[in-house]
C-alpha positions as CSV (number, residue, x, y, z in Angstrom):
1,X,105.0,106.4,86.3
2,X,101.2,106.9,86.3
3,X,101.8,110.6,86.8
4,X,103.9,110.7,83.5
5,X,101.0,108.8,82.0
6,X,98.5,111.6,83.2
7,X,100.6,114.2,81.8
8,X,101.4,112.6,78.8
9,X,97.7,112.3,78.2
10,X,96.5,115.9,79.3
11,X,99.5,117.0,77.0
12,X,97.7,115.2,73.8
13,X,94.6,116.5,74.9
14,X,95.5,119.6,74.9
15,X,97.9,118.7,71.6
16,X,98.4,122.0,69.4
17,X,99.3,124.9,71.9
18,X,101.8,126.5,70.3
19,X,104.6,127.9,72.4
20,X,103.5,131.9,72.2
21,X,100.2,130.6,74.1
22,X,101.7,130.9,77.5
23,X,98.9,132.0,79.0
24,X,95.7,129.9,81.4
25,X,93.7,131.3,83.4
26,X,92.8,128.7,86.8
27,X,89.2,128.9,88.2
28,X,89.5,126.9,92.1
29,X,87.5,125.4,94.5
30,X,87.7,123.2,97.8
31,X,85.4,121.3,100.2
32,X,87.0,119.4,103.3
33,X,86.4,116.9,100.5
34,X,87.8,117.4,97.1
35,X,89.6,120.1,95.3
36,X,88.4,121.1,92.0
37,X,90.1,123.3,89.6
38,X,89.1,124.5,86.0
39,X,91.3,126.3,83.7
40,X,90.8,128.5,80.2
41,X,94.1,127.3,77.9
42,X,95.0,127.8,74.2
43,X,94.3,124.8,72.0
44,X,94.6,125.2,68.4
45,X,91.8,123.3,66.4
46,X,89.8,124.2,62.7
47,X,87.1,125.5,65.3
48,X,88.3,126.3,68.6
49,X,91.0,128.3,70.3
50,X,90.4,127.9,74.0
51,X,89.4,124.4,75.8
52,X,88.3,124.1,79.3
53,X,89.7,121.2,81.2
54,X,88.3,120.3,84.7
55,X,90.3,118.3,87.4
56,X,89.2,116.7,90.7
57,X,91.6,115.2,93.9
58,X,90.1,113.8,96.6
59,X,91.1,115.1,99.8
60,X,89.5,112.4,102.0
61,X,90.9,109.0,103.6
62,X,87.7,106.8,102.6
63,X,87.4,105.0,99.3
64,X,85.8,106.1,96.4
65,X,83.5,103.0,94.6
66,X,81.0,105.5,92.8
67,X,81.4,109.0,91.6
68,X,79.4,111.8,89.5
69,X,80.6,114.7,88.7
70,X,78.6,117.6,86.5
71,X,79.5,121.6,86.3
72,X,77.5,124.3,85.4
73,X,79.6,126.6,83.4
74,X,77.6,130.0,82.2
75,X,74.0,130.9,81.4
76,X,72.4,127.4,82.4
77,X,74.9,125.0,80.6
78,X,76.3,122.1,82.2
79,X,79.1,119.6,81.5
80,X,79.6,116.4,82.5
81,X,81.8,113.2,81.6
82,X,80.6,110.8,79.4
83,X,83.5,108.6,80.7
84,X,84.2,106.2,83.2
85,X,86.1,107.8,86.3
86,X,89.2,106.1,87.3
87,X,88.3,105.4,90.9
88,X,91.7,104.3,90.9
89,X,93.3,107.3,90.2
90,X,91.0,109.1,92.8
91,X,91.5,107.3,95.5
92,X,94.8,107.4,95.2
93,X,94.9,111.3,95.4
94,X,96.0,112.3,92.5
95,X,94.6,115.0,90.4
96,X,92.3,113.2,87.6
97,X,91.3,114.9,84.4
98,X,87.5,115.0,84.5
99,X,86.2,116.2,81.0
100,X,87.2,118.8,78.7
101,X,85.1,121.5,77.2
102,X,85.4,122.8,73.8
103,X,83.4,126.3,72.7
104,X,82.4,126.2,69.3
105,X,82.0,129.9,68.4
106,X,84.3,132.8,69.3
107,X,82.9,136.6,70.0
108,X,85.0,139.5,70.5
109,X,84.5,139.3,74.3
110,X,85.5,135.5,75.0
111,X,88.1,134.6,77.2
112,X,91.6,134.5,76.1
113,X,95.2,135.8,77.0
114,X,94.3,139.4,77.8
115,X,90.6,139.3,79.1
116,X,91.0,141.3,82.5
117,X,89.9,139.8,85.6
118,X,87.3,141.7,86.4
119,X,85.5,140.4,83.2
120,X,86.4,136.8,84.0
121,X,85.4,136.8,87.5
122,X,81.6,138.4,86.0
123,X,81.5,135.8,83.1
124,X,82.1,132.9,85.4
125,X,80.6,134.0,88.5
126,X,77.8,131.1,88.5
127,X,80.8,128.3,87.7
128,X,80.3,125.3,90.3
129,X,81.0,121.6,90.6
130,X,78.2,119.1,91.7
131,X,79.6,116.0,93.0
132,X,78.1,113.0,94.0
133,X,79.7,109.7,95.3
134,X,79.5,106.4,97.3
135,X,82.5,105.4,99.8
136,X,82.1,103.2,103.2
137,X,80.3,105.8,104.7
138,X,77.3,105.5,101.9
139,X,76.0,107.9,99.5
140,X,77.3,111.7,99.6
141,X,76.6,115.1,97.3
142,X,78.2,118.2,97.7
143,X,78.7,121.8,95.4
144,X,81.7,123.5,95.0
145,X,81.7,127.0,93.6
146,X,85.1,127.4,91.4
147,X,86.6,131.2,92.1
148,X,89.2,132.8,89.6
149,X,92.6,132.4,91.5
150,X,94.9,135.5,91.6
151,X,97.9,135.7,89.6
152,X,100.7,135.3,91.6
């Protein structure tokens, strides 16, 4: 039922892709840890046409009382959620919506449907995920650098 919930709320979130916008392109990473994932998808908005929505699982047994999570995205800018984390949710494994990232202003070059790989991989190449957290075992911090993954 929860996952319902989850997708229900990711699929307001992301509220306004039209049905043409097929199209995301999935940015990964993985520690012995976590798994963290990023993706570029259509959103329609007065401002906007492409949000970025970051999710985190925990991989680990131990349980989760604290956790931080910040990404630096391109050129020195960082994200981070305002939010309360649903610990929860986390420590039950399942994949939590961390923030969501909206660009303002669209150039010619920014990601969308057809932006080749090759320009993707350059424009993100600095695209991490700094996580800090508390379980039984005390206080932890890892990085996780996020990698385009390949079309199947």
């Amino acid at each position: 039922m929860r996952r319902i919930v989850l997708f229900l709320m990711v699929s307001l979130l992301l509220g306004g892709c039209s049905a043409n916008d097929d199209w995301v392109h999935t940015f990964t990473g993985e520690s012995d840890n976590w798994i963290v994932v990023m993706e570029i998808r259509p959103i329609e908005s007065e401002h906007t046409k492409v949000a970025y929505p970051f999710y985190l699982t925990k991989k680990v047994e131990n349980q989760v009382t604290k956790l931080y999570a910040e990404a630096d995205l391109v050129n020195g800018s960082r994200a981070s959620n305002l939010n309360p984390i649903d610990l929860e949710e986390i420590n039950k494994k399942q994949q939590l919506l961390l923030f969501q990232e909206y660009p303002n202003l669209l150039s010619p070059d920014f990601p969308g449907k057809d932006t080749p790989k090759e320009q993707l991989e350059y424009y993100f190449a600095d695209l991490k995920m700094n996580i800090k957290w508390t379980d039984e075992r005390g206080e932890h911090q890892e990085q996780i650098r996020l990698k385009l993954k390949s079309a199947p």
